[in-house]
Structures are given as structure tokens and as C-alpha cells.
C-alpha positions as CSV (number, residue, x, y, z in Angstrom):
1,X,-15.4,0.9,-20.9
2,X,-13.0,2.1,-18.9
3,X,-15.0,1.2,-15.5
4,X,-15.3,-2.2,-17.3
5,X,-11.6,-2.8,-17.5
6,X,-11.5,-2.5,-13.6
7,X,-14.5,-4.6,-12.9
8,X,-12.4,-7.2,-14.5
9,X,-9.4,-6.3,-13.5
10,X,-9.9,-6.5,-9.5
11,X,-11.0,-10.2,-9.9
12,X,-8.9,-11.5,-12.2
13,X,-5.1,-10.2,-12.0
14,X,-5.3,-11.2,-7.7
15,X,-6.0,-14.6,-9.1
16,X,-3.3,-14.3,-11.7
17,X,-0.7,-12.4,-9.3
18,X,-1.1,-13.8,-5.6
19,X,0.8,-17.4,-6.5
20,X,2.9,-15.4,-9.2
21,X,4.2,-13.1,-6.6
22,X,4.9,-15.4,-4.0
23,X,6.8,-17.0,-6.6
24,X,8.8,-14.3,-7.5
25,X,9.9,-13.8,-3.8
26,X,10.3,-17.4,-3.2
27,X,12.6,-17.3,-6.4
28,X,14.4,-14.0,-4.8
29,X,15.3,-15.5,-1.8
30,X,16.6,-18.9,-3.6
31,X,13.7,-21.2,-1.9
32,X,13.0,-20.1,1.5
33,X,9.6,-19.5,2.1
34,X,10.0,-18.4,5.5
35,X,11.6,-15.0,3.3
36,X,9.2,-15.0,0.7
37,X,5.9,-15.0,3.2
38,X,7.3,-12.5,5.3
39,X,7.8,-9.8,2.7
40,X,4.9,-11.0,0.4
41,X,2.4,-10.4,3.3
42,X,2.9,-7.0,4.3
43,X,1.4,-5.5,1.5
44,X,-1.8,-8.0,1.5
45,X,-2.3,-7.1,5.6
46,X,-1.7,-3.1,4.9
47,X,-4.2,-3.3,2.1
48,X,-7.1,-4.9,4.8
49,X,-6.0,-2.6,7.7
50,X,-6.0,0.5,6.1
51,X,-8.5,0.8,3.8
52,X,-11.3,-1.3,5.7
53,X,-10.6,1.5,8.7
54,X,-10.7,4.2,6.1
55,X,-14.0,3.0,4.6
56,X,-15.9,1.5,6.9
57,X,-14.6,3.0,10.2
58,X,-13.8,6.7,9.3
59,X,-16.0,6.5,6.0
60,X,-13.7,8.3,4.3
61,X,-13.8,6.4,1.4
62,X,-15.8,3.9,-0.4
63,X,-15.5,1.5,-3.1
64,X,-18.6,0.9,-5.4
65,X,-18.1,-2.6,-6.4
66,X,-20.7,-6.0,-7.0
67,X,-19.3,-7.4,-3.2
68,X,-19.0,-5.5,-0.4
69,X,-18.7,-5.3,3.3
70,X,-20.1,-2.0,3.9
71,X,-18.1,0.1,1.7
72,X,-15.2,-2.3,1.6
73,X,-14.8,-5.1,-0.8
74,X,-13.6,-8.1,0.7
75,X,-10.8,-8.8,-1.6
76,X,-9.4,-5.0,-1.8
77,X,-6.0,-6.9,0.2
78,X,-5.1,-9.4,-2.6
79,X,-5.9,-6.5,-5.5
80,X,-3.2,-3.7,-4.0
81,X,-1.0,-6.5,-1.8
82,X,-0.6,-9.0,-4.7
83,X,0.7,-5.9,-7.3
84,X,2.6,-4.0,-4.8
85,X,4.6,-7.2,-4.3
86,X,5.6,-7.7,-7.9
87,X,6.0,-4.3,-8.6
88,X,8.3,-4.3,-5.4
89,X,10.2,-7.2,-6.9
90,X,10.8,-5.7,-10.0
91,X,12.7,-2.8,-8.0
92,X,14.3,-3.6,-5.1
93,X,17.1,-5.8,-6.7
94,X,18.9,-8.6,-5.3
95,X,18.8,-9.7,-1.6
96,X,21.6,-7.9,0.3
97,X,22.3,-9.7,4.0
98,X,25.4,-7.4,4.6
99,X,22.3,-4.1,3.8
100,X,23.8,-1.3,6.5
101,X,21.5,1.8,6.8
102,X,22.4,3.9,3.6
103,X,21.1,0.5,1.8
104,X,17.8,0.4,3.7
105,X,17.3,4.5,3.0
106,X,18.1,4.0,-0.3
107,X,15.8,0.9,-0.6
108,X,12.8,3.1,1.2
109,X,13.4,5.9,-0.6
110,X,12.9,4.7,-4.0
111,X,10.3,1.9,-3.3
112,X,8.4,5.3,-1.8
113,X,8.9,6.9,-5.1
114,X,7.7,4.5,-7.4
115,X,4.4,3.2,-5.2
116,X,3.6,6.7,-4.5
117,X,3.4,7.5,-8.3
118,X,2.1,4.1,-9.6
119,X,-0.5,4.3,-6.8
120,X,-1.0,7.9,-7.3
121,X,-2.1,7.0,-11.0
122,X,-4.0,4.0,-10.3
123,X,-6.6,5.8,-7.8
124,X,-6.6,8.6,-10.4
125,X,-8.3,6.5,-12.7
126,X,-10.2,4.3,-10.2
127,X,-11.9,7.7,-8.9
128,X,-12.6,8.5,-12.6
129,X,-14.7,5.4,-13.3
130,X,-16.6,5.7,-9.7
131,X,-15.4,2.4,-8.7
132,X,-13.9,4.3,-6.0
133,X,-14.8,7.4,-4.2
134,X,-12.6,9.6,-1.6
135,X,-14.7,12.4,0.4
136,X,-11.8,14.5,1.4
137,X,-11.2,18.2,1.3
138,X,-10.7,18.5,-2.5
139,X,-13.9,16.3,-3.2
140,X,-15.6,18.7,-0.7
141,X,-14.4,21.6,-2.9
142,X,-15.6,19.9,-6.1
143,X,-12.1,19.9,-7.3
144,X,-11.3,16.8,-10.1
145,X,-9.6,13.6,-9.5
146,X,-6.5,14.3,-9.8
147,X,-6.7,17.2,-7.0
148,X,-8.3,14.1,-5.2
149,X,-5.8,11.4,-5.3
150,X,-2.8,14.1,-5.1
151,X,-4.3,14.9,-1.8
152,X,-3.9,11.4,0.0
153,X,-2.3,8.7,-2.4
154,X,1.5,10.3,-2.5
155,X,1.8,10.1,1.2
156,X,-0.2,6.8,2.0
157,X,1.2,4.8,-0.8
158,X,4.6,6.6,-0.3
159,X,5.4,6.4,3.2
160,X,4.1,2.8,3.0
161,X,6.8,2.6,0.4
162,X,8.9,3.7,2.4
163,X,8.3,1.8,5.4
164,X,8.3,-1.7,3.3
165,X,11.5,-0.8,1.5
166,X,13.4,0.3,4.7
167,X,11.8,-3.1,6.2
168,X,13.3,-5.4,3.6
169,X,16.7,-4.7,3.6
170,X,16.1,-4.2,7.5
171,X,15.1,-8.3,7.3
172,X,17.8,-9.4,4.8
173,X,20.4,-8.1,7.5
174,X,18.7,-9.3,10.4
175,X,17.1,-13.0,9.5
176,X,19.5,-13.7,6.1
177,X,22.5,-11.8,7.1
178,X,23.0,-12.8,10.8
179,X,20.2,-15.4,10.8
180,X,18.3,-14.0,14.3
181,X,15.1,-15.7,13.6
182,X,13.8,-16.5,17.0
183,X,13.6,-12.3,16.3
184,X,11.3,-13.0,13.2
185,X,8.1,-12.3,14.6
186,X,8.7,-9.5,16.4
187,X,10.4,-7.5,13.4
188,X,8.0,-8.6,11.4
189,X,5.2,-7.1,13.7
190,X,7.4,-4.0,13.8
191,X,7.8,-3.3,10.4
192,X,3.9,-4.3,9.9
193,X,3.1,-1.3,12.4
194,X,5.7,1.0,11.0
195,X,4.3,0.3,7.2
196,X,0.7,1.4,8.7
197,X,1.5,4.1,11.3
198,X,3.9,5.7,9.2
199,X,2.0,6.6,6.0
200,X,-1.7,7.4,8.5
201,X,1.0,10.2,10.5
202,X,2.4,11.7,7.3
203,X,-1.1,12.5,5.9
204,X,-2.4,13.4,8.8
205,X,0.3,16.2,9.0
206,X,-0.2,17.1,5.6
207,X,-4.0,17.3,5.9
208,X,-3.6,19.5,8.9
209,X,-0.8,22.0,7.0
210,X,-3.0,22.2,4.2
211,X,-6.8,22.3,5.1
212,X,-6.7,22.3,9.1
213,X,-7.7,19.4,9.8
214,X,-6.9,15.4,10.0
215,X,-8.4,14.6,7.0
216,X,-10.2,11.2,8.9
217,X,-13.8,12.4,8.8
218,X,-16.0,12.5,5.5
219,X,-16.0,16.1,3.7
220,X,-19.1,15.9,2.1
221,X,-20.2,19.1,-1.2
222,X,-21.8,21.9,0.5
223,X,-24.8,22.7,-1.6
């Protein structure tokens, strides 16, 4: 049942939530879709970059799904991009074009916070059903899901959180604030990077501290 609800789930709320969340932001930022495409992509681009390394590249993990390429399935972008953007929305409050540094830390600190935990639960669950699998050190030590997704999913999905909160308030100043869009591409390629790098570095780190190595090779069961 519970593998059923995601079968469904991963094919019908992007449908649902890709035009309502570009809505949303094109309704935060009073009509400009310029605004509301920078920030709604992000996400959507983080959530095709990362994993599709992650699974087919460093087959580190895998998704068991009807349509795949390799282990990836093809609309994996529009399934975490498409909530992470509402879910964003709901927390990050109005735009702020005056945002100094304390608001962009505060902004990254607390979108960290709540797509670490959201994201953290999510994948505990999606492990559960099989839909997806992680070979990491904990799956290598036959430890449960939980021990699975606490290994990886609070510092990807945080640090992104970070990086995507810091970057929004970083934009409102920059493009709404003192209107420097011939800069727009270039800070958007920056935060892009940043919202990638920065979540890959912090787990690498962590997987080193803890288990002595990177963590970006498959750790398969020793029998």
C-alpha cells in the first residue's frame, strides 16, 4: 500500500505542483516572472544534477521505479524541485530587497532546517517501500532506514537548504533591491553551484569523520 501511495504520488503531485509553484512565486514577487523562474528553478536543476550523478555516475543510489534511465528516473527533478519550491514558499516569508546578511543567514538557516527534516522523512519512507535504495555505509552494515537516510539526507537536503535560502534573500537585494540585472545570470549560476557544491562538501566531510571515507562509491552487504 504504502509503495503504492508513491507510485502515484511521483506522477501525479509534479503535474499538480510544477504550475502551482511557479504560481506561488510569480504571486510572491507581485508578477515578475523573471523573479519567479529564477528561484523556482533551482530546486528542479539540483534535483537532475545531483541525483543523476549519484545514481548513475557514482551508483550510489538507485531508484526502482516503472521509467528509468539507468537507475535514475527521468522526472526525479520535477518530483523534489516542484515540492521544495512550495514548501520554500510557505517559509521564507515576504520578499525583502533591503535583506543585509543576518537576513540571508537567518533565511539559510531555517530553510536548512526544515528541508533537511522534511527530506530526511520523505527518504525514510521512500527507502522503506524500495522505491528507493541508498548503498552507503549504514546499508553496508545492514543497519534500518532510518540509520540510512540520517546518514546522507540531513546534510544534502540541509546544506542545499541552506544554500537556496542564503541565495534568495541574496537575489531580492541584488536584482529587486538595487535592480543589477545585467548581474542576473551570473548570480544565478553562482548560487546554482553553491546549492550543489555545498551540500556534496558537507557530506563528504561527514562521511569521512564518521566511516573514513567519501561516501561516493557503492558499499555493498558483506556476506
Amino acid at each position: 500500500m504504502k509503495r503504492k501511495v508513491f507510485e502515484i504520488y511521483q506522477y501525479l503531485f509534479p503535474v499538480v505542483l510544477t504550475p502551482l509553484g511557479y504560481w506561488l512565486w510569480w504571486q510572491h514577487y507581485g508578477g515578475d516572472h523573471r523573479m519567479a523562474a529564477f528561484v523556482f528553478s533551482i530546486p528542479i536543476i539540483f534535483a537532475y544534477v545531483v541525483p543523476a550523478v549519484g545514481t548513475n555516475v557514482l551508483k550510489v543510489w538507485e531508484f526502482d521505479t516503472r521509467f528509468r534511465l539507468g537507475r535514475f528516473r527521468p522526472h526525479h527533478g520535477f518530483v523534489f524541485g516542484s515540492a521544495t519550491a512550495i514548501l520554500t514558499w510557505i517559509v521564507v516569508g515576504a520578499p525583502v530587497p533591503e535583506a543585509n546578511l543576518s537576513s540571508m543567514l537567518i533565511a539559510g538557516f531555517i530553510l536548512a532546517s526544515v528541508l533537511g527534516f522534511w527530506n530526511w522523512i520523505y527518504d525514510i519512507a521512500a527507502l522503506r517501500t524500495g522505491i528507493l535504495k541508498v548503498y552507503n555505509q549504514p546499508h553496508a552494515d545492514g543497519k534500518e532506514a532510518e540509520a540510512v537516510a540520517t546518514d546522507y539526507a540531513p546534510w544534502f537536503f540541509g546544506g542545499f537548504g541552506f544554500a537556496y535560502g542564503f541565495g534568495i534573500r541574496l537575489t531580492e537585494r541584488i536584482l529587486l533591491g538595487e535592480g543589477q540585472w545585467d548581474w542576473g545570470w551570473l548570480l544565478f549560476a553562482a548560487i546554482l553551484f553553491t546549492a550543489i557544491a555545498l551540500p556534496v562538501g558537507i557530506y563528504v566531510l561527514h562521511s569521512r569523520k564518521a566511516h573514513g571515507h567519501n561516501g561516493c562509491r557503492p558499499m555493498r552487504i558483506k556476506l
